[in-house]
MDTraj code that builds the backbone (N, CA, C; nanometers):
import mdtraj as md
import numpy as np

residues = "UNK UNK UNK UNK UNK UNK UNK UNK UNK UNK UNK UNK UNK UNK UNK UNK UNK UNK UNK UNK UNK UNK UNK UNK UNK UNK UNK UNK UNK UNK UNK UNK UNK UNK UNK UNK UNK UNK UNK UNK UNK UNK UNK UNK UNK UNK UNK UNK UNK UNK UNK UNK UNK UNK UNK UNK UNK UNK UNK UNK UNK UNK UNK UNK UNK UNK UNK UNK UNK UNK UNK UNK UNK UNK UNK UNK UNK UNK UNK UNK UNK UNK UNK UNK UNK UNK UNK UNK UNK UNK UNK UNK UNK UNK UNK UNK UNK UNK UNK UNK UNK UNK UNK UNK UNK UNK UNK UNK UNK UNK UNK UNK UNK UNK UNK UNK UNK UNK UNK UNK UNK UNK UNK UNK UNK UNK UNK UNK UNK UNK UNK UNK UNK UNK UNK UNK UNK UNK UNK UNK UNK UNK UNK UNK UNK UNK UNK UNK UNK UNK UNK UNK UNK UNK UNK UNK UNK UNK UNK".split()
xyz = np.array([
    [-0.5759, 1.7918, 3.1941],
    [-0.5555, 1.8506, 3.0621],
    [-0.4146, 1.8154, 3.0127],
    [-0.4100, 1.7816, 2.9081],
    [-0.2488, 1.7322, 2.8364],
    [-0.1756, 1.8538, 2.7512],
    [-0.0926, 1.8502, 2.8100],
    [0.0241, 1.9616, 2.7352],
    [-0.0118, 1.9796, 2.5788],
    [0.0518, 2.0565, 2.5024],
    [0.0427, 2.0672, 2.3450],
    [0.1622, 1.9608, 2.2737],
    [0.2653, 1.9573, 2.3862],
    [0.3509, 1.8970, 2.3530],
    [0.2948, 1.7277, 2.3876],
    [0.2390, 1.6982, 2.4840],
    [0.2151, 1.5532, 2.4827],
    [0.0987, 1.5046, 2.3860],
    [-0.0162, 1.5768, 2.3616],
    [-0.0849, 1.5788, 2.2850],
    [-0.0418, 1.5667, 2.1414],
    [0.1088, 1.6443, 2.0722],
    [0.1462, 1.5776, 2.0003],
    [0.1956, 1.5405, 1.9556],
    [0.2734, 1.4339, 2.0798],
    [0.3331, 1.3409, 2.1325],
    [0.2435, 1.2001, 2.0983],
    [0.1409, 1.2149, 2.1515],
    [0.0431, 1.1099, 2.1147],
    [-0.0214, 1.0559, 1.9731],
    [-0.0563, 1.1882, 1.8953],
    [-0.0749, 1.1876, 1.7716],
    [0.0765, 1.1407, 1.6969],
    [0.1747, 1.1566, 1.7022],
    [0.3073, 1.0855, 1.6435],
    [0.2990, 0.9228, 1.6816],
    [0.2791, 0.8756, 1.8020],
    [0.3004, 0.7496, 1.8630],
    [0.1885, 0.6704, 1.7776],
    [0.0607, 0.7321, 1.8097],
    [-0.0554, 0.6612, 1.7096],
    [-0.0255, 0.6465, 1.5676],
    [0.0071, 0.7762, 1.5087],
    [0.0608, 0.7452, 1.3522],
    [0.1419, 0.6463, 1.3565],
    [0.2576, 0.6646, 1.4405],
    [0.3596, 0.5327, 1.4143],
    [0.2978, 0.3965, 1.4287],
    [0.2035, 0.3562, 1.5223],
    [0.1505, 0.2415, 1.5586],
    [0.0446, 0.2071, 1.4296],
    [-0.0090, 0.3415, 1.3867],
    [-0.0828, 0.2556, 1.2571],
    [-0.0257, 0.1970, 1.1711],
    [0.0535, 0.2866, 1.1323],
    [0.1803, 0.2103, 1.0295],
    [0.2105, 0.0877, 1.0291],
    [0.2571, 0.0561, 1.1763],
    [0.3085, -0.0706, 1.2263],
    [0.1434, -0.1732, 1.1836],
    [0.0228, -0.1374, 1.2887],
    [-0.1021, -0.2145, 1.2404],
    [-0.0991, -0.2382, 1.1196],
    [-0.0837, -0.1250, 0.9950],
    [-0.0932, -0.1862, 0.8935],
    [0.0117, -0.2709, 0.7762],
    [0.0876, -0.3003, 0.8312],
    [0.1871, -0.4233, 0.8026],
    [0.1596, -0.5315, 0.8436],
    [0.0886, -0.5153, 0.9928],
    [0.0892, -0.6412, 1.0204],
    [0.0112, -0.7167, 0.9438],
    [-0.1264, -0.6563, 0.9541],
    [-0.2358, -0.6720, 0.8565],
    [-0.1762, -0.7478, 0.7741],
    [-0.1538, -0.6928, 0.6838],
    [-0.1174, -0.7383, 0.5148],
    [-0.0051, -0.8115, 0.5198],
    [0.0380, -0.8416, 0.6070],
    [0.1696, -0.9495, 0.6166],
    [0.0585, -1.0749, 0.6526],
    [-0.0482, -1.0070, 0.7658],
    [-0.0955, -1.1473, 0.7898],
    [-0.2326, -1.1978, 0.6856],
    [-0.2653, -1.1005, 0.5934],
    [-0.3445, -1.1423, 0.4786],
    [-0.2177, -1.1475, 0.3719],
    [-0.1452, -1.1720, 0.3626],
    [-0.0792, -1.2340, 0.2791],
    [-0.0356, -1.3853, 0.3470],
    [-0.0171, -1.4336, 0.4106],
    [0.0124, -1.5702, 0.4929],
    [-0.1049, -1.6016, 0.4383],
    [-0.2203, -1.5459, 0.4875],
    [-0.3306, -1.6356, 0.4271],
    [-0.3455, -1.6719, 0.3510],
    [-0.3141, -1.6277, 0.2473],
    [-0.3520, -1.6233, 0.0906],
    [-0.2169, -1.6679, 0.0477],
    [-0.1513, -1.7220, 0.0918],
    [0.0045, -1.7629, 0.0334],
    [0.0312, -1.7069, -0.0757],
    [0.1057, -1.5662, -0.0250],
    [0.1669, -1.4913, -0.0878],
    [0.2635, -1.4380, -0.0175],
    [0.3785, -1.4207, -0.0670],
    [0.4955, -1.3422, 0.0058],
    [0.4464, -1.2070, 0.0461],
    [0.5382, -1.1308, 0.1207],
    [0.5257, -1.0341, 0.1677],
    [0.5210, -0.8757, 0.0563],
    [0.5909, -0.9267, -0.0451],
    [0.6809, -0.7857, -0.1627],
    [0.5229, -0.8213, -0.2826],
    [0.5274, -0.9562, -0.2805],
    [0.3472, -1.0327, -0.3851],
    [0.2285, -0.9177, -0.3014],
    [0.2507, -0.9415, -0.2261],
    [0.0974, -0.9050, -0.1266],
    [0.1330, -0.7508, -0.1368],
    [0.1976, -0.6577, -0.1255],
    [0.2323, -0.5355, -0.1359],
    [0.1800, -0.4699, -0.2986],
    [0.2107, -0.5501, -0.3947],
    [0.1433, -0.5343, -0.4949],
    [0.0778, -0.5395, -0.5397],
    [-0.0078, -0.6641, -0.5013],
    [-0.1403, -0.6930, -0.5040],
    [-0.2401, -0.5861, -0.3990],
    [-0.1758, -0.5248, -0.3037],
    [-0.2771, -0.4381, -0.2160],
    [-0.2507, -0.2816, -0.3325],
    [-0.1079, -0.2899, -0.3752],
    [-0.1713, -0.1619, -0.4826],
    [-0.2219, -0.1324, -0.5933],
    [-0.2369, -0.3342, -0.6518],
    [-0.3116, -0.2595, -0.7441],
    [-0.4157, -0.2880, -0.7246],
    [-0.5039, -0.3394, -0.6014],
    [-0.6094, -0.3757, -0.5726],
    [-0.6791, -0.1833, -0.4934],
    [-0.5853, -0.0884, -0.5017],
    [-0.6104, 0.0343, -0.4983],
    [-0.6299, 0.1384, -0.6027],
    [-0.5066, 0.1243, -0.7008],
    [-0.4931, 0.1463, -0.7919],
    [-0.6114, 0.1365, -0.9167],
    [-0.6021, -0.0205, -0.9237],
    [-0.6847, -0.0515, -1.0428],
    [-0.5547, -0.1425, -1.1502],
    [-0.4735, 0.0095, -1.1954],
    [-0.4006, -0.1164, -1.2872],
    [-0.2910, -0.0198, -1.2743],
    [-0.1661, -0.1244, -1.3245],
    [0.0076, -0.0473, -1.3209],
    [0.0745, -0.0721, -1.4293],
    [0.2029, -0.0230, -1.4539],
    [0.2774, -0.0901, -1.5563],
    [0.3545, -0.1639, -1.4904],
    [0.4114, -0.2783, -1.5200],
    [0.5584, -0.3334, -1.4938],
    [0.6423, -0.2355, -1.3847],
    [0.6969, -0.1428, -1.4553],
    [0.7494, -0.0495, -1.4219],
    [0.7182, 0.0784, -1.2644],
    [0.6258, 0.0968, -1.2522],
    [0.5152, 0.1543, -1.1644],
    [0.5482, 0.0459, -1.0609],
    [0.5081, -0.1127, -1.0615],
    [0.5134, -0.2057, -0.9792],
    [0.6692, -0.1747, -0.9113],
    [0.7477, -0.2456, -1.0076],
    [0.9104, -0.2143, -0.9894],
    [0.9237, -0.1017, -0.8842],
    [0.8688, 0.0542, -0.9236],
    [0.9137, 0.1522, -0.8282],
    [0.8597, 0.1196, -0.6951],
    [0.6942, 0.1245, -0.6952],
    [0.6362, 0.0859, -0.5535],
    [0.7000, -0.0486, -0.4648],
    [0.7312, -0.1430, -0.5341],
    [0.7638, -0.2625, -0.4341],
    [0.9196, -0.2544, -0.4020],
    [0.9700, -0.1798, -0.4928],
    [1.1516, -0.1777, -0.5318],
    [1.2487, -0.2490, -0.5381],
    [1.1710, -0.3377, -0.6506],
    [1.2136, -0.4936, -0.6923],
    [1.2965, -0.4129, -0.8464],
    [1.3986, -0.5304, -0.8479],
    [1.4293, -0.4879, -1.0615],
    [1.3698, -0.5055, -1.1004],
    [1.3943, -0.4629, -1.2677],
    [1.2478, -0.5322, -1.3605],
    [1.2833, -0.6841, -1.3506],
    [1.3780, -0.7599, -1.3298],
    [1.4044, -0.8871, -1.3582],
    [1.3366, -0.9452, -1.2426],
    [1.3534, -0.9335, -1.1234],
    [1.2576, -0.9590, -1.0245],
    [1.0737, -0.9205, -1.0412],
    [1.0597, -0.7973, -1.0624],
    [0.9343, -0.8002, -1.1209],
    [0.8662, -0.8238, -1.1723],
    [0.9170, -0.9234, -1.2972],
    [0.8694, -0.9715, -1.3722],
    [0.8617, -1.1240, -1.3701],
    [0.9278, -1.1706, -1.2461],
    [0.9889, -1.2575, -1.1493],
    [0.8014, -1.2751, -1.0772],
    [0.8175, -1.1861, -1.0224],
    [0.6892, -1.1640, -0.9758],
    [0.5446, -1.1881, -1.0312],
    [0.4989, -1.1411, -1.1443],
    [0.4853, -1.0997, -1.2412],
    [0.4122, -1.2350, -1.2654],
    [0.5219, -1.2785, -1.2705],
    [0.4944, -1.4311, -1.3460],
    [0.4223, -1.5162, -1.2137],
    [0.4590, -1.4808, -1.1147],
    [0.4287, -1.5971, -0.9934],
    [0.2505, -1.5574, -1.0002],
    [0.2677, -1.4335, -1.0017],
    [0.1014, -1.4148, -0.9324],
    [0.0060, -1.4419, -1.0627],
    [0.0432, -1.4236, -1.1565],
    [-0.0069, -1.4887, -1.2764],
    [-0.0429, -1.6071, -1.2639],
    [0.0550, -1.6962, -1.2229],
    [0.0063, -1.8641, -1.2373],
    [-0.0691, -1.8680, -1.1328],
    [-0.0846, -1.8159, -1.0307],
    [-0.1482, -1.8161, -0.8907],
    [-0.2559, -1.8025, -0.9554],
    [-0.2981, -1.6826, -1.0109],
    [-0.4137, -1.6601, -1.0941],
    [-0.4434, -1.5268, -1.0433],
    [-0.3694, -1.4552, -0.9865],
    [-0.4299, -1.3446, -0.8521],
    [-0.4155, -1.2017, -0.9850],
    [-0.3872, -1.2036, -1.1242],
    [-0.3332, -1.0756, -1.2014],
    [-0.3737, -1.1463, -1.3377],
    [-0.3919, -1.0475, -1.4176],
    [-0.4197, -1.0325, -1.5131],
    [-0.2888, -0.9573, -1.6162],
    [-0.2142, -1.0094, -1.7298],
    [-0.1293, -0.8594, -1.8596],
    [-0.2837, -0.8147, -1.9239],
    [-0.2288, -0.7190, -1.9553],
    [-0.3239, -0.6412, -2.0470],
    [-0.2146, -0.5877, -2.1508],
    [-0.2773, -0.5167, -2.2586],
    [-0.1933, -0.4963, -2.3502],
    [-0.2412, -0.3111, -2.3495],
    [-0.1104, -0.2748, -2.3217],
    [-0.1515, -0.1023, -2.2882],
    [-0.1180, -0.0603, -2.4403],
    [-0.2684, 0.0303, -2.4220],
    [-0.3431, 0.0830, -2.5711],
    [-0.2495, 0.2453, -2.5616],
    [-0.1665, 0.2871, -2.4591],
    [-0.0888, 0.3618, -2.4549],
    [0.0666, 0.3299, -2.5362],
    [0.0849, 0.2669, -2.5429],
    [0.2616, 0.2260, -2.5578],
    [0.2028, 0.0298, -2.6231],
    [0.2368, 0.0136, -2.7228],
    [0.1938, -0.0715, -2.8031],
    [0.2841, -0.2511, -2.7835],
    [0.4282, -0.1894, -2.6794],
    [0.4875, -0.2908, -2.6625],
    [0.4678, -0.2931, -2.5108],
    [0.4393, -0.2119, -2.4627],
    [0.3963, -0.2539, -2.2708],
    [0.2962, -0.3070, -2.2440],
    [0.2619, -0.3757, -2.1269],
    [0.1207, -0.4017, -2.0914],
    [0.1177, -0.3044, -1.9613],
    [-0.0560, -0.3542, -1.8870],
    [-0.0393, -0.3432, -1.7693],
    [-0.1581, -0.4115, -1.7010],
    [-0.1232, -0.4037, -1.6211],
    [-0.1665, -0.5169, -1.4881],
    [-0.2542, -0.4980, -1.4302],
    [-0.3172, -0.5813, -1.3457],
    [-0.4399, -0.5305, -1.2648],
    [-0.4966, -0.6750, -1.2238],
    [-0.5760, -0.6887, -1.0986],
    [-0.5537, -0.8220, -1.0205],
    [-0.7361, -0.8416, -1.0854],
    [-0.7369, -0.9792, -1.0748],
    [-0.8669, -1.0299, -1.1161],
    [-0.9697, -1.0704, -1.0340],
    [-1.0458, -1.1255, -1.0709],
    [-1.1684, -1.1606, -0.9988],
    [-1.1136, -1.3092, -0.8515],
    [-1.0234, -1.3831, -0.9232],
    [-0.9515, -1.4677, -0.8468],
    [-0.9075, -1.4165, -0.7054],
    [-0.8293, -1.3058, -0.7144],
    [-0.7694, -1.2280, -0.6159],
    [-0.8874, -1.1540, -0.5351],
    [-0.9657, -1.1088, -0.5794],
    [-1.0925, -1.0066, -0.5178],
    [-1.1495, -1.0865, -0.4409],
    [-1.2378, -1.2382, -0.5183],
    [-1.2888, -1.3379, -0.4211],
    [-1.1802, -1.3775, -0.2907],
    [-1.0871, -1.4067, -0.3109],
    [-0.9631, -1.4651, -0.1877],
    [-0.9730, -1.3247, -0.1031],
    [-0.9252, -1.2037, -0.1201],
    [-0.9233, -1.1155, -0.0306],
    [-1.0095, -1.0354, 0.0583],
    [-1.1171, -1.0230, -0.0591],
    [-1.2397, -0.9743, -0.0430],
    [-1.2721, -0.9796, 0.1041],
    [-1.3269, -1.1299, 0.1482],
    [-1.3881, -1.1914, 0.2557],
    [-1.2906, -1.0800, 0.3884],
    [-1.1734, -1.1862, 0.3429],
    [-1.0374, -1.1378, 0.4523],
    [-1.0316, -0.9641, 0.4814],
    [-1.0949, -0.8908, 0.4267],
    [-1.1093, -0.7720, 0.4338],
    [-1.2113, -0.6734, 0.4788],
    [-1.3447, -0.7616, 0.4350],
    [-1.4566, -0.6856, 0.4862],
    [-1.4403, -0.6262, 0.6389],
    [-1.3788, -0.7518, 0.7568],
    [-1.4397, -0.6815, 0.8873],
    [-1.3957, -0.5582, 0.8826],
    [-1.2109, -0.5451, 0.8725],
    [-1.1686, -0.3995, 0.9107],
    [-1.2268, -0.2817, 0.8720],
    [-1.2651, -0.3139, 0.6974],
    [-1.3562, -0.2014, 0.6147],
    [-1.4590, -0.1339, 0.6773],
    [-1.5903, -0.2988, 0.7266],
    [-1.6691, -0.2371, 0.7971],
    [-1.6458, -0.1794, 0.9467],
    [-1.5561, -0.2141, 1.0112],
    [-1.4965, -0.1001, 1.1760],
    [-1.4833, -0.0346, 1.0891],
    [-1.3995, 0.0258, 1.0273],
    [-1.3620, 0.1603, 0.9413],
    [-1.4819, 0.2443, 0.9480],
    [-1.5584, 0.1822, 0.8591],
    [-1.6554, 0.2500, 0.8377],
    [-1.7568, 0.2810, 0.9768],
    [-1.7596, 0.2157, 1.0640],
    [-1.8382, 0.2038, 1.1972],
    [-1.7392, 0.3480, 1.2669],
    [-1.6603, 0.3635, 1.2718],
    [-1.5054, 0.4364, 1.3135],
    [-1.5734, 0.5482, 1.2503],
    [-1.5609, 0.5786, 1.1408],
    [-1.6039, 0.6887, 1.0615],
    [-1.6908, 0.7475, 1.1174],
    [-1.7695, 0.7114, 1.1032],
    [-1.9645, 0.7306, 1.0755],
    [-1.9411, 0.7969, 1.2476],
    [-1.8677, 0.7990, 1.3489],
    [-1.9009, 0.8588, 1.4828],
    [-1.8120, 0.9631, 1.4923],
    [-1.7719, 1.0015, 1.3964],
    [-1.6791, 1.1713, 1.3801],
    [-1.8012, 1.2721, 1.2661],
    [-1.7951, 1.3663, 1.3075],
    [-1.9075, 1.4945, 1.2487],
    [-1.8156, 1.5397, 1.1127],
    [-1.8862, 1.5531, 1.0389],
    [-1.8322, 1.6231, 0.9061],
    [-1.6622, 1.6907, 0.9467],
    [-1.7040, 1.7638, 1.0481],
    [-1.5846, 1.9059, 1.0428],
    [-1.4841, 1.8316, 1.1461],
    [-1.4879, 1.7123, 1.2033],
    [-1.3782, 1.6235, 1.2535],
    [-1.3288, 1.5597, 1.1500],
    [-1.4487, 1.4988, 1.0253],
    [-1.3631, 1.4264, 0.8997],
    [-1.2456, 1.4942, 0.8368],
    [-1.2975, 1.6524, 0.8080],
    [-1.2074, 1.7082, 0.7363],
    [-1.0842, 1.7343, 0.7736],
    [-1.0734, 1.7663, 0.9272],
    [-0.9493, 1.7462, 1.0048],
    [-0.8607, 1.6383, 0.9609],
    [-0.9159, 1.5191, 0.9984],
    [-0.8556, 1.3867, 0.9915],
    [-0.8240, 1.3826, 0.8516],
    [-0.9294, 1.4319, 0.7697],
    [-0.8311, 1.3709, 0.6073],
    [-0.7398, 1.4576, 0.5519],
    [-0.7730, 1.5801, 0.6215],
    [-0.6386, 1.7096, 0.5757],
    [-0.5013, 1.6375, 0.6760],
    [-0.5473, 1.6128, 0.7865],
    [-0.4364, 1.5672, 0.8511],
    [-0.3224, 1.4465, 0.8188],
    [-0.4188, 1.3344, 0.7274],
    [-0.3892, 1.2399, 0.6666],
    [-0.3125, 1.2427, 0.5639],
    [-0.3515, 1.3463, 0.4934],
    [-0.3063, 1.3850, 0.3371],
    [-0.1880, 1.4682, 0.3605],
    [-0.1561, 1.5550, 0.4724],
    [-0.0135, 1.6148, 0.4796],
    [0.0613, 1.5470, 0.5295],
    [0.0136, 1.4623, 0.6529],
    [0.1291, 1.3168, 0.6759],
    [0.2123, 1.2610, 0.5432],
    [0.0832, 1.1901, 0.4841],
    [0.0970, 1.1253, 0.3845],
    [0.2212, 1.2303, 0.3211],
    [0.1795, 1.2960, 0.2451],
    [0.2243, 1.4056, 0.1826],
    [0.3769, 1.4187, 0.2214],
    [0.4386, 1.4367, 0.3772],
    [0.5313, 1.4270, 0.4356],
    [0.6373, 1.3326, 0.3756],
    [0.5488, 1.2508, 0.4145],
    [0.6396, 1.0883, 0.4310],
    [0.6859, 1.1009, 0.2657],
    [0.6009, 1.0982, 0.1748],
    [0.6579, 1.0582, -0.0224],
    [0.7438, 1.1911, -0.0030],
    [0.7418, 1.2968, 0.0571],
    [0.8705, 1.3506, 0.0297],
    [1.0268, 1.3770, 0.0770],
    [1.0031, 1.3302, 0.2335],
    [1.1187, 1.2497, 0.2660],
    [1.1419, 1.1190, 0.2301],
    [1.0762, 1.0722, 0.1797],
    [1.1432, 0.8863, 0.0984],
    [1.1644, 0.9711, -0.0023],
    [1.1517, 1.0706, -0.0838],
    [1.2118, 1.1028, -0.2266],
    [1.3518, 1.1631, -0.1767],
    [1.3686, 1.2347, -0.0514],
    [1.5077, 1.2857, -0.0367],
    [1.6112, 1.1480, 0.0258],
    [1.5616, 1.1024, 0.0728],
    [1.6602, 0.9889, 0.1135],
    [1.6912, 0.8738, 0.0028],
    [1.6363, 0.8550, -0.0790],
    [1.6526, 0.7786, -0.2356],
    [1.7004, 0.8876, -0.3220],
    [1.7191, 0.9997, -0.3051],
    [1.8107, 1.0769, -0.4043],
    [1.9204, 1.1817, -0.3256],
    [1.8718, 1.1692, -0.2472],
    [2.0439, 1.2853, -0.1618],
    [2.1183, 1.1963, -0.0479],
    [2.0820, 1.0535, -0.0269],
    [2.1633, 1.0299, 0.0703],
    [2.2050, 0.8954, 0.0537],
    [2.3470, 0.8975, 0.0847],
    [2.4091, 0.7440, -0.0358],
    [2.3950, 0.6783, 0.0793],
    [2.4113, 0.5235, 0.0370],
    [2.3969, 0.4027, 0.1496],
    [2.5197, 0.3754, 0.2437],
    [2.4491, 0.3886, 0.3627],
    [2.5599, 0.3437, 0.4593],
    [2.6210, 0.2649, 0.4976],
    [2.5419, 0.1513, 0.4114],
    [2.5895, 0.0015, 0.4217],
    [2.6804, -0.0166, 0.3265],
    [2.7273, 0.0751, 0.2514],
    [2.8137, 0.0322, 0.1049],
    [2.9422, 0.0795, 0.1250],
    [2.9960, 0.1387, 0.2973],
    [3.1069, 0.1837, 0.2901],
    [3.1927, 0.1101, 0.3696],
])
top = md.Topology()
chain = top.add_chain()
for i, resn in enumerate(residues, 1):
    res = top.add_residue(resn, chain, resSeq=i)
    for name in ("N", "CA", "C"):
        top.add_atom(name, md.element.get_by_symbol(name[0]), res)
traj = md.Trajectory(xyz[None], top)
């Protein structure tokens, strides 16, 4: 029988290791698809998302707008994004990856989806809910310590 403390001990080590799995991932579906690493980060959110502004991109990847738009432009000619003209704000657009990008990734994506889903399907309802309450306060965790360390704690490299 495992302590409470190693038990979650284990659950920390696994979270950390997914994390890590999922970088690798998308570092290594971005190689594929020759795309940089900060390209492929954006393209996986708005391939979650749906669509962003300029701006939205900028915060998630934490590029300038001059770089972003830097960006912006690359995955455009690639063909992997689409501007749109946002019916919100008459001088912004926003973004959202195309059929180009879906076919290229698509493939590269199915197996994990389907383990996922194979993964899933052998936990009972009342284990799911665990796991996604558990998921969602992690989650939850983490965006609010990255909000205190980007606003209460100056860089250590700048002194």
């Amino acid at each position: 029988m495992h302590s409470r403390e190693d038990l979650e001990k284990e659950v920390m080590v696994a979270a950390r290791d997914q994390g890590i799995g999922s970088v690798l991932f998308r570092n290594a579906l971005g190689r594929k698809l020759g795309v940089n690493v900060t390209d492929n980060e954006c393209l996986s959110f708005l391939t979650i998302q749906g669509v962003a502004t300029p701006s939205e991109l900028a915060h998630y990847t934490g590029l300038t707008t001059g770089s972003t738009t830097a960006m912006l432009d690359r995955l455009e000619k690639a063909g992997f994004i689409m501007r749109k003209p946002n019916p919100k704000d008459r001088r912004g657009v926003l973004i959202e990856v195309n059929k180009k990008w879906m076919a290229a990734a698509g493939p590269l994506v199915a197996g994990i989806q389907s383990a996922h889903r194979e993964l899933l399907g052998s936990y009972s309802d009342k284990e799911l809910i665990v796991i996604a309450d558990f998921l969602k306060r992690f989650t939850y965790n983490v965006h609010e310590h990255t909000k205190k360390i980007e606003e209460d704690t100056p860089s250590t490299l700048s002194r």
